[in-house]
C-alpha positions as MATLAB code, in Angstrom:
seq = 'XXXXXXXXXXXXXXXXXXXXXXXXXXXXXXXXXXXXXXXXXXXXXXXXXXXXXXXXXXXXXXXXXXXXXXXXXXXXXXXXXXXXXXXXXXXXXXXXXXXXXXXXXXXXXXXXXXXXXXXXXXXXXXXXXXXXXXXXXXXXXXXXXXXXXXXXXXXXXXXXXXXXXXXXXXXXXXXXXXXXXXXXXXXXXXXXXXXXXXXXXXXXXXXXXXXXXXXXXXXXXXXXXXXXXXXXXXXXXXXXXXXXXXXXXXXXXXXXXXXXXXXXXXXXXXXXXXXXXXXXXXXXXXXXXXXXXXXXXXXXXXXXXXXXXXXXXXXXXXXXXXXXXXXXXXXXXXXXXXXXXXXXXXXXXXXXXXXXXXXXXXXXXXXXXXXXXXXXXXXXXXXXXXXXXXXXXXXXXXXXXXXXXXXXXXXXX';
ca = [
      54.666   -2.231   74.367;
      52.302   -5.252   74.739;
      48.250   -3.893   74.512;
      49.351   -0.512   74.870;
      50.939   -0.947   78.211;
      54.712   -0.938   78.602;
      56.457   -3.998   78.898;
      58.217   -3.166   82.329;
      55.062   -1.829   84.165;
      53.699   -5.572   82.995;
      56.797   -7.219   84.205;
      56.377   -5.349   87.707;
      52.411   -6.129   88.260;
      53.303   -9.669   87.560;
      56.677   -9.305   90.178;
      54.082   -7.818   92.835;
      51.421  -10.007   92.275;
      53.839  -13.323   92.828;
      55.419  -11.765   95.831;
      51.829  -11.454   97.657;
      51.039  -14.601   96.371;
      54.280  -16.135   98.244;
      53.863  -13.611  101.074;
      50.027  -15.106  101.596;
      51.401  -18.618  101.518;
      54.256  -17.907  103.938;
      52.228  -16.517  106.238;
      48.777  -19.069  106.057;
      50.344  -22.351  104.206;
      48.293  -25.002  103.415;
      48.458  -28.137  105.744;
      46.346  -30.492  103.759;
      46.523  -32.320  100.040;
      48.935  -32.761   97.879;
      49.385  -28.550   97.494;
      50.985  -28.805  100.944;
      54.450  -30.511   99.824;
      54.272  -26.925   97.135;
      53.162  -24.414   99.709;
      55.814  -26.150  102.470;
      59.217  -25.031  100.809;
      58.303  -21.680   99.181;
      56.852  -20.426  103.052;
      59.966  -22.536  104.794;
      61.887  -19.604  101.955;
      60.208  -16.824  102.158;
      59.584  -17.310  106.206;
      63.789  -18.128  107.573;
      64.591  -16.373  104.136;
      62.941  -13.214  104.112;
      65.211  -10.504  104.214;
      67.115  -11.998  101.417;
      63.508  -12.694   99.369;
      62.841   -8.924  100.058;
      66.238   -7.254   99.078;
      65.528   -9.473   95.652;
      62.431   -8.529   95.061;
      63.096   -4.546   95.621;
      66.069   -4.791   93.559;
      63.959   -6.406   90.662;
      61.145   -3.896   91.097;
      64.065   -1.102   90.861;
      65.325   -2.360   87.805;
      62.081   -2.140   86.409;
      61.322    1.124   87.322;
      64.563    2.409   85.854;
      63.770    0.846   82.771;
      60.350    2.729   82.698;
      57.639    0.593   84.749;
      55.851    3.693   86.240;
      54.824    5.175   82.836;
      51.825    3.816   82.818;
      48.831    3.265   85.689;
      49.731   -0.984   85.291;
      53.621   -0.204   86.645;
      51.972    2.031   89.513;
      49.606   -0.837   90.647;
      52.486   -2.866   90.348;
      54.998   -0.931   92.456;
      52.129   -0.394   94.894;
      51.266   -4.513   94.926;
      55.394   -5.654   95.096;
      55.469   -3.276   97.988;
      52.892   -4.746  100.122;
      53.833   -7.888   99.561;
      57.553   -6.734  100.410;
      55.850   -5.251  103.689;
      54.146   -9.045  104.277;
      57.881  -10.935  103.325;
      59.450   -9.197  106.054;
      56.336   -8.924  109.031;
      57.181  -12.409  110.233;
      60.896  -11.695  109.812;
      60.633   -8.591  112.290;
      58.389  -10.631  114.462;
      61.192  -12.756  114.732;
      63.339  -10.532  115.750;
      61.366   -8.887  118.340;
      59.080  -11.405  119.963;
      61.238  -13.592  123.039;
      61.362  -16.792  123.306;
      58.521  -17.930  126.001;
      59.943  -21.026  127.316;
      56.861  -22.936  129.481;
      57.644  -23.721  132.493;
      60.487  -21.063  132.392;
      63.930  -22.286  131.965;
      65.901  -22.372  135.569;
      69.098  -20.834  135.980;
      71.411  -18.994  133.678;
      74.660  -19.383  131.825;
      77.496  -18.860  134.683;
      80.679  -18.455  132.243;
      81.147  -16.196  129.440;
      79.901  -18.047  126.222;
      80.321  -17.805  122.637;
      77.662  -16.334  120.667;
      76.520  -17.589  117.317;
      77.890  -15.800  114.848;
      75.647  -12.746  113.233;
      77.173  -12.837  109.804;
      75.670  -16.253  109.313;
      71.863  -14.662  109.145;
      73.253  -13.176  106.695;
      75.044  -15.875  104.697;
      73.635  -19.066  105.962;
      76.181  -21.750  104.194;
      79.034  -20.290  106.731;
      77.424  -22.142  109.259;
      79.127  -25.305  107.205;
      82.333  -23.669  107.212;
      82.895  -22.578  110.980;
      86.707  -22.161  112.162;
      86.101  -22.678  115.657;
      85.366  -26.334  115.523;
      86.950  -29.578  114.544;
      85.583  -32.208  112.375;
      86.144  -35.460  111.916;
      83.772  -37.413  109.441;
      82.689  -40.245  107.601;
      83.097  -42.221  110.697;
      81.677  -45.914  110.669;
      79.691  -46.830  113.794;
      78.091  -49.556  112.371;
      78.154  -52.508  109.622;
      75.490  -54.165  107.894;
      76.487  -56.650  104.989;
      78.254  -53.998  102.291;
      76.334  -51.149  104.023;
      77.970  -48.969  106.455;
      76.279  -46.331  108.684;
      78.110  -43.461  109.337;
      78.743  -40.730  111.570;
      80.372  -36.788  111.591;
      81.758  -35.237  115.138;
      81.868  -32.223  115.451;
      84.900  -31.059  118.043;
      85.879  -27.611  120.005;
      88.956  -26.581  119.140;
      89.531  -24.191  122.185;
      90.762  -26.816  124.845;
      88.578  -27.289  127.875;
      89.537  -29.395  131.150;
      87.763  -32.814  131.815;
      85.847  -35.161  129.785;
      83.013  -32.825  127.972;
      79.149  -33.290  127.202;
      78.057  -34.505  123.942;
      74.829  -34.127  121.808;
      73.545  -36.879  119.006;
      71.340  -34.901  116.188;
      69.608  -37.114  114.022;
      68.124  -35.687  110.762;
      65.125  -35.615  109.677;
      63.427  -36.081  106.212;
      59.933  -38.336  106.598;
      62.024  -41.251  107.409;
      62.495  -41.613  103.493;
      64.972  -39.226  102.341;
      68.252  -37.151  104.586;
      71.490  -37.591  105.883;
      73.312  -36.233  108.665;
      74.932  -33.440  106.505;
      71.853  -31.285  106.276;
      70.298  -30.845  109.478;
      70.983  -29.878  112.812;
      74.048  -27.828  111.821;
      73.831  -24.650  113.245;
      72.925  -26.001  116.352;
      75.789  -28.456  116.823;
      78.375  -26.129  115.311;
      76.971  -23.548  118.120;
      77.102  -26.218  121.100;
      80.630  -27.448  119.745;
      82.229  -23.750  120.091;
      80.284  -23.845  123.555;
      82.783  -27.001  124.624;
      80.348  -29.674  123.549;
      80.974  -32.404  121.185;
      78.393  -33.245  118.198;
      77.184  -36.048  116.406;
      75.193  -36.108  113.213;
      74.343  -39.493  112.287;
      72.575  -41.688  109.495;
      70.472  -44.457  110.143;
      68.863  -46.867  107.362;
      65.627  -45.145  105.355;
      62.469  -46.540  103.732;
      61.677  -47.513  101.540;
      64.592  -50.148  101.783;
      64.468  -49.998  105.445;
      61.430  -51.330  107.680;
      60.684  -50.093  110.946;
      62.120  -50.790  113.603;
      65.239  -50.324  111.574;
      65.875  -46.715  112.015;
      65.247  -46.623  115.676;
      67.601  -49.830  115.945;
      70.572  -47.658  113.927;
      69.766  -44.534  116.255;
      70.355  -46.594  119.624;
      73.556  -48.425  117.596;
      75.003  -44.802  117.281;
      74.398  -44.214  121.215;
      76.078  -47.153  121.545;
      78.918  -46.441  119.641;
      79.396  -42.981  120.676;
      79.050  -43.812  124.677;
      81.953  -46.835  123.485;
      84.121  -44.663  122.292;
      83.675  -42.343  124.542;
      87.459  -41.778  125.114;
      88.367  -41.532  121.483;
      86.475  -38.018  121.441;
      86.930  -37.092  124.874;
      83.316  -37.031  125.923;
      81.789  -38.236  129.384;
      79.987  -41.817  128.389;
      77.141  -40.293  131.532;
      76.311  -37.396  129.561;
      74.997  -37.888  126.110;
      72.045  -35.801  125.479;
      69.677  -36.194  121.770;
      67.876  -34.303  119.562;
      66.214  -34.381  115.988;
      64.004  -32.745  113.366;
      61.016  -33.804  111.986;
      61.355  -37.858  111.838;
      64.378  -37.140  113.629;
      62.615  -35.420  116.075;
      60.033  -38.716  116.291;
      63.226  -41.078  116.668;
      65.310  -38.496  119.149;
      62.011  -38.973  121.314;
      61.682  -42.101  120.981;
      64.921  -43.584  121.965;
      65.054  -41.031  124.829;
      61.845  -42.535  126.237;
      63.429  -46.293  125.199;
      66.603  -46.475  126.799;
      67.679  -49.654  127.535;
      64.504  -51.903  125.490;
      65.642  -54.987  124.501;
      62.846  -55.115  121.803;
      64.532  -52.356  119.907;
      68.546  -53.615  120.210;
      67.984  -57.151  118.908;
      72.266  -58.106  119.341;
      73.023  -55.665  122.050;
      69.918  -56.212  124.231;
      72.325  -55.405  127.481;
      74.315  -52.276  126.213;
      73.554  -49.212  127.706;
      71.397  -46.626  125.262;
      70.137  -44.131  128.052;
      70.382  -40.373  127.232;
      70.470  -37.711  129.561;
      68.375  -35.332  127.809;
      65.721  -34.492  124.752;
      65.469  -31.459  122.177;
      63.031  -32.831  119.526;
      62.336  -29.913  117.147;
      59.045  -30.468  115.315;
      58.318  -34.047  115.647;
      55.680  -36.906  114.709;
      54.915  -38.295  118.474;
      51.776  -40.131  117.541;
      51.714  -42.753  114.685;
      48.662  -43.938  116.141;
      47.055  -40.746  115.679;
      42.993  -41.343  116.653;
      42.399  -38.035  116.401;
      43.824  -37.426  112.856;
      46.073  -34.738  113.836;
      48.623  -36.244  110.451;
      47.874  -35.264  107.790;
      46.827  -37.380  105.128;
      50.229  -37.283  103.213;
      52.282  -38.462  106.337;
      50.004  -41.309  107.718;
      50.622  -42.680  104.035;
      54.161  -42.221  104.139;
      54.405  -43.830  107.362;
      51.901  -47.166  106.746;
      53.093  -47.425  102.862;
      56.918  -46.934  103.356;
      58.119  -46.805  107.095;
      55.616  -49.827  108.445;
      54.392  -51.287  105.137;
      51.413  -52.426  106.571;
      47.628  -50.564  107.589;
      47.458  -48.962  110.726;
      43.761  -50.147  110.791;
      44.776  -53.834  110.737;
      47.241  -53.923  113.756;
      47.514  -50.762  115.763;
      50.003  -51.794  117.949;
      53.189  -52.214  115.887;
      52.361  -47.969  115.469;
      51.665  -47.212  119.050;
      54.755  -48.628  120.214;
      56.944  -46.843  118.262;
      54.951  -43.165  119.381;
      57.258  -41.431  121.607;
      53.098  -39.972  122.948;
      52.596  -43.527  124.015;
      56.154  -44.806  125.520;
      56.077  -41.534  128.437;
      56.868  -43.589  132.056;
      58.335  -41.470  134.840;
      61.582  -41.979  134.226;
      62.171  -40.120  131.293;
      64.487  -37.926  130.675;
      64.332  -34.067  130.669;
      62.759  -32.593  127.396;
      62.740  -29.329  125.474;
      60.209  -29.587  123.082;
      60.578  -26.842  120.596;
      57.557  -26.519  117.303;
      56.930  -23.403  115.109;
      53.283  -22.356  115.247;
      52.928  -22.243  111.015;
      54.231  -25.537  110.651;
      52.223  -26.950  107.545;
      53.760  -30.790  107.836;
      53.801  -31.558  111.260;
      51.311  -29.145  113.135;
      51.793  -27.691  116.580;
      48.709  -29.303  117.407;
      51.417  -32.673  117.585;
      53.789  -31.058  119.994;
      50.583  -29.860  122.482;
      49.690  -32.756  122.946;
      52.608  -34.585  123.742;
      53.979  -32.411  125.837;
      50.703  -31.911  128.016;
      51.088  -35.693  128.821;
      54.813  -35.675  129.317;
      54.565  -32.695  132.141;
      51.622  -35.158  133.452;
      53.754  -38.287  133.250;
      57.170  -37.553  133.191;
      59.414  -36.915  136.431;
      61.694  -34.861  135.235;
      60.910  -31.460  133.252;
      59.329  -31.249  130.035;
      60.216  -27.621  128.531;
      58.241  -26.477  125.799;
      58.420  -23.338  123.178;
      56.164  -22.325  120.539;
      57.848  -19.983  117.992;
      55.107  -17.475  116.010;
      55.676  -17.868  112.338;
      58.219  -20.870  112.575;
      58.014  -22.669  110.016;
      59.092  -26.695  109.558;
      62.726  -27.202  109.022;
      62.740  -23.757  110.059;
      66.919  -24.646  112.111;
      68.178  -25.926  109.108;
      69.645  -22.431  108.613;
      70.772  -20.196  111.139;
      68.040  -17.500  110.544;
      67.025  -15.065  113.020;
      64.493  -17.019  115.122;
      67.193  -20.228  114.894;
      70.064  -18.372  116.265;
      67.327  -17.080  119.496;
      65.921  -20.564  119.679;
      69.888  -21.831  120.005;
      70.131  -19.811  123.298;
      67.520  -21.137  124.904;
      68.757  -25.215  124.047;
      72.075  -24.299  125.055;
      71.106  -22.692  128.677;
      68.480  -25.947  129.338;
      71.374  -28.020  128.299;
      74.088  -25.664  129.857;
      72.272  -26.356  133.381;
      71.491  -30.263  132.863;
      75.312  -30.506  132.394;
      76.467  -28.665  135.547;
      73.711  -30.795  137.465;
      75.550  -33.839  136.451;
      78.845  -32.395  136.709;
      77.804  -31.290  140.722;
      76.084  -34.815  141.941;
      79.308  -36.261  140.911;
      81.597  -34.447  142.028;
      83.438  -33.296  138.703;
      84.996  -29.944  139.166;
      86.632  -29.558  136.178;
      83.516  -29.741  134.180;
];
């Protein structure tokens, strides 16, 4: 007994009260100050998490009962507080689950052979998606040198064998170009694409604060190079090589889509060839110029103080050339642009407004999703909405690939 009240009814308020405090945060998050790098992780949990959160929290709450929380009026208001904030947990999860994926335009055709489909049990026990069967791997691959540092690379292979030379897909991780590697991110969807007859890549690239921009968009366009080189070695077609990216690597995927080719940006291999033949930034920074302070104060520091090292105020234009929002021409490739609406780093606000100007600009389609309650980093796992989201990258990829494979003339793709 503590005051007269029972030590497990006590125990139970204070369970319900923190899971509608972390239900309240998952679903409205805070986007600005400092609180924002708190309230980020526990909603990016409790949002792609939330059946597991729930089962948790019930299980608790049952514990506690058992061991005598409802003997008193406090255990009631707790059972009756852990419940609604069980019911608030798992709202955005059924949302998930229920709400399609509205694709803007609409995606064209539709797959025309039997795929494979992502594996279910993985909702359930995300790290499988690092332990798949049905793929090949080959890492720790060196694509590139510099002094005693060596960038590296993972492929990621289909081991069902499929005729002809076979698409391939760079991901490049994301992590406010300060922290990362390419063993983190991007997994589920590679892994998914691989068993689908593609072939992966998840690459490093140099990070600040050691690195200085343009460094990492120099070590991205190295890896193109690379891969497209060896293009043999992993039995890929060197015309096909498609990009995509999280977060910074969701600025840098865009970017060297929309830089193929720039001299400025491949000082020692000004001539080599670092086109891409499509886009699928997830939740990216497309603006470091950012006039009308869409950033939020914590990653226009990050980017002036440790990517640039210099003020955006004093020269502007080092910033607006490396913004994928202000490098569109009409050549660029064809984008999916993919952002979840509660994203409390990057908001969606960023992704409007680049793709309004790349369907304006852009002579090729520019795709675009908004996922209710995504959250940032929400892919890293394969939760419910990733594993939809998947589906709808794979067709727009699916039919880029057959496009290619039909204007030149390569049946056995």
């Amino acid at each position: 007994m503590f005051l007269g009240v029972p030590v497990p009814a006590i125990l139970l308020l204070t369970l319900g009260i923190i899971a509608l405090i972390l239900a309240v945060n998952s679903r409205w998050p805070r986007t600005r100050g400092r609180i924002m790098f708190f309230s980020w992780p526990l909603a990016w949990f409790l949002t792609e998490l939330a059946l597991h959160f729930s089962v948790l929290l019930v299980l608790v709450g049952a514990v506690l009962i058992w061991a005598g929380a409802l003997g008193s009026a406090v255990g009631w208001a707790g059972a009756v507080t852990l419940l609604a904030g069980v019911a608030l947990i798992l709202a955005p999860g059924v949302k998930a689950l229920t709400t399609p994926i509205t694709v803007t335009p609409p995606l064209p055709g539709r797959f025309i052979e039997e795929r494979h489909q992502y594996p279910r049990l993985h909702v359930l026990l995300p790290p499988l998606a690092w332990w798949r069967r049905d793929v090949e791997k080959r890492n720790n691959i060196t694509y590139h040198r510099i002094g005693n540092l060596e960038l590296k690379l993972d492929a990621t292979l289909p081991k069902k064998p499929y005729p002809g030379k076979r698409p391939a897909i760079i991901n490049v991780h994301g992590g406010g170009w300060t922290t990362g590697s390419r063993k983190e991110q991007g997994v589920p969807l590679i892994g998914h694409l691989a068993a689908n007859g593609w072939v992966g890549f998840n690459v490093d690239y140099r990070l600040s604060p050691r690195a200085t921009w343009p460094e990492h968009i120099v070590d991205v366009k190295r890896a193109i190079l690379y891969i497209r080189a060896h293009a043999a070695d992993f039995g890929i077609d060197p015309g096909f090589i498609a990009i995509t990216g999280g977060s910074a690597g969701g600025h840098l995927s865009s970017l060297a889509a929309l830089t193929g080719n720039d001299p400025a940006l491949q000082p020692g291999f000004e001539d080599a060839d670092t086109s891409v033949a499509a886009c699928v930034p997830f939740y990216g920074v497309y603006d470091f110029v950012d006039d009308e302070r869409v950033l939020s104060p914590g990653v226009r520091w990050i980017v002036q103080r440790m990517v640039f090292k210099r003020r955006r105020g004093e020269d502007p234009e080092p910033f607006r050339q490396a913004s994928p929002l202000h490098r569109m021409t009409r050549d660029a490739p064809p984008f999916f642009v993919i952002h979840g609406v509660n994203d409390s780093l990057i908001t969606v606000e960023e992704a409007r407004r680049f793709v309004r100007k790349l369907q304006d600009v852009s002579g090729q389609p520019a795709y675009y999703t908004e996922l209710p309650g995504g959250q940032h980093a929400f892919d890293m796992i394969p939760s419910v909405r990733t594993i939809r989201v998947l589906d709808s990258v794979h067709l727009f990829l699916d039919v880029l690939w057959r496009e290619h494979c039909t204007q030149n003339q390569k049946p056995s793709c």
